[in-house]
C-alpha positions as CSV (number, residue, x, y, z in Angstrom):
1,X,-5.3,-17.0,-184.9
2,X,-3.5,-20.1,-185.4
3,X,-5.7,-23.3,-186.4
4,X,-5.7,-25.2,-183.2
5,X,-6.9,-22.1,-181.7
6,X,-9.9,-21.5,-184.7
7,X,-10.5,-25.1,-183.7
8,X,-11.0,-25.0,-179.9
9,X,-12.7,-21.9,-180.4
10,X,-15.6,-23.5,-182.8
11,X,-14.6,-27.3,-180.6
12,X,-15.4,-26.2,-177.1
13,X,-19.3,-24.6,-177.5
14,X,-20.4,-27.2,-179.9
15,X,-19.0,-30.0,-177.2
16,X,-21.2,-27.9,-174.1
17,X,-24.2,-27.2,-176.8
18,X,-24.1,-31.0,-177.4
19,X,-24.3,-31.7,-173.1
20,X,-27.0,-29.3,-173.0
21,X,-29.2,-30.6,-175.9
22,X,-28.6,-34.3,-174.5
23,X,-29.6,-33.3,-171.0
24,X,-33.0,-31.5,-172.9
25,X,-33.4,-34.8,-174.9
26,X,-33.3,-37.5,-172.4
27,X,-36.0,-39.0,-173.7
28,X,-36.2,-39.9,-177.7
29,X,-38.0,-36.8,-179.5
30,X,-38.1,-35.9,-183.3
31,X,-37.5,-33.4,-185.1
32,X,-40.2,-33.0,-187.4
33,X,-38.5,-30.8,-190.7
34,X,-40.4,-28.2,-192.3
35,X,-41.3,-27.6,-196.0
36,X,-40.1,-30.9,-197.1
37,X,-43.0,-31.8,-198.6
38,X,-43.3,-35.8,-198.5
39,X,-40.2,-36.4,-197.1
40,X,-41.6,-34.4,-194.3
41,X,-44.4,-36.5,-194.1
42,X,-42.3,-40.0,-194.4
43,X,-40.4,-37.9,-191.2
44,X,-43.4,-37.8,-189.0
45,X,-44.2,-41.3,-190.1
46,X,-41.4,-43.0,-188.6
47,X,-41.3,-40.2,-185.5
48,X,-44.8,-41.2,-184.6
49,X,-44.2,-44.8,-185.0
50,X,-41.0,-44.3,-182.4
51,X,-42.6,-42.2,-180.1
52,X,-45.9,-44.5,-179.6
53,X,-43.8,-47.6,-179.0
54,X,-41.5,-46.0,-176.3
55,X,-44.0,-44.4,-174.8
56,X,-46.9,-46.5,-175.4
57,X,-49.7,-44.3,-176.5
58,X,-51.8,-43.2,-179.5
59,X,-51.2,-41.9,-183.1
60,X,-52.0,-38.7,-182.1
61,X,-50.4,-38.9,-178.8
62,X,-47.3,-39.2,-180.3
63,X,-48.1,-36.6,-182.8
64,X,-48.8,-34.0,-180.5
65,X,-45.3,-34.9,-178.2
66,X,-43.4,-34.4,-181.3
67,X,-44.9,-30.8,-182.1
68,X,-44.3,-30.2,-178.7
69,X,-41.1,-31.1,-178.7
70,X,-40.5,-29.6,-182.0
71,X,-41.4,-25.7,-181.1
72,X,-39.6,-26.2,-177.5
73,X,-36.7,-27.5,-179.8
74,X,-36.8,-24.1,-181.6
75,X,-37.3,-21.8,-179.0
76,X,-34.9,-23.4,-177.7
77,X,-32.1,-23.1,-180.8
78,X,-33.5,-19.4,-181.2
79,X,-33.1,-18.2,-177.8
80,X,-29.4,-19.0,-177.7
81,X,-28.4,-19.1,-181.3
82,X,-30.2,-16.1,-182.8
83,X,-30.7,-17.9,-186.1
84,X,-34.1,-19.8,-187.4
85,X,-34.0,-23.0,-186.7
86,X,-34.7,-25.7,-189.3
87,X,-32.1,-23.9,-191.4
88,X,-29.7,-26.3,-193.1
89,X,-27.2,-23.9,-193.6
90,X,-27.0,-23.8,-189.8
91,X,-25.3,-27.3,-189.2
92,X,-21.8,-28.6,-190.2
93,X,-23.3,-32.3,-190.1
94,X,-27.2,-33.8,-190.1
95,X,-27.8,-37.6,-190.0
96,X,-30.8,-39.9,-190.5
97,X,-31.2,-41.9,-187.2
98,X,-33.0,-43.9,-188.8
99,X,-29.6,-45.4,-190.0
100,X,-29.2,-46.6,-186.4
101,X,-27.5,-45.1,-183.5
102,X,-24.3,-47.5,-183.6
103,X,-24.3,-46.3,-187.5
104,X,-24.5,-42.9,-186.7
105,X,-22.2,-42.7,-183.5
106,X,-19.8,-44.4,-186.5
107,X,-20.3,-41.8,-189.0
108,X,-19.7,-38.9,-186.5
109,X,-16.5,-40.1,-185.4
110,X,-15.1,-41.0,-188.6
111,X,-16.4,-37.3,-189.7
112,X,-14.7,-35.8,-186.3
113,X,-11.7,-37.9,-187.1
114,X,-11.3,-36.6,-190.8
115,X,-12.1,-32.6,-189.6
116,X,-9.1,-33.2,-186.7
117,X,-6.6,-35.0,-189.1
118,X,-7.0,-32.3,-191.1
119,X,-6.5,-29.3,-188.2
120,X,-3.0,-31.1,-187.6
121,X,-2.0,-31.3,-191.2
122,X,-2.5,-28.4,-192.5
């Protein structure tokens, strides 16, 4: 199989898996990690803080829309994947948003832009 192949092969479900997941998220929801101890907890901080000023409602509100959100998230990744979700080992690329979506649109391309220089030089 040559590379461009390998490439569209891997290229062309992660572009429709990324539609799909943007249609589900039209609205901002978190991902609340598991077993990460306090940096779990700083996670749900800044989730709840997001979620009650977009959608204007309590702490626990908010709470309860991003646990929601969460397990639909991974029945969601289960159903179709057929791996556990949360698993790092599961993504080529994770960023913070709390870096700020200009930032991270920034970092994706420049990550995208490396991975494809690299397909056509071999």
């Amino acid at each position: 199989m040559t590379d461009r192949k390998r490439f569209l092969k891997y290229l062309i479900p992660s572009v429709l898996s990324m539609i799909v997941v943007s249609a589900y998220s039209f609205t901002d929801t978190f991902v609340v990690g598991r077993a990460l101890g306090a940096s779990g907890l700083a996670a749900i901080g800044i989730a709840i803080a997001r979620v009650k000023e977009y959608d204007r409602c309590t702490d626990e509100e908010a709470r309860q829309k991003i646990l929601a959100s969460d397990a639909a998230r991974a029945r969601y990744h289960e159903h179709y994947v057929h791996t556990a979700w949360g698993m790092a080992n599961e993504y080529d690329l994770t960023i913070n948003s709390t870096i700020g979506y200009d930032e991270a649109a920034a970092m994706i391309v420049k990550v995208f832009r490396s991975v494809a220089g690299e397909q056509r030089n071999p």
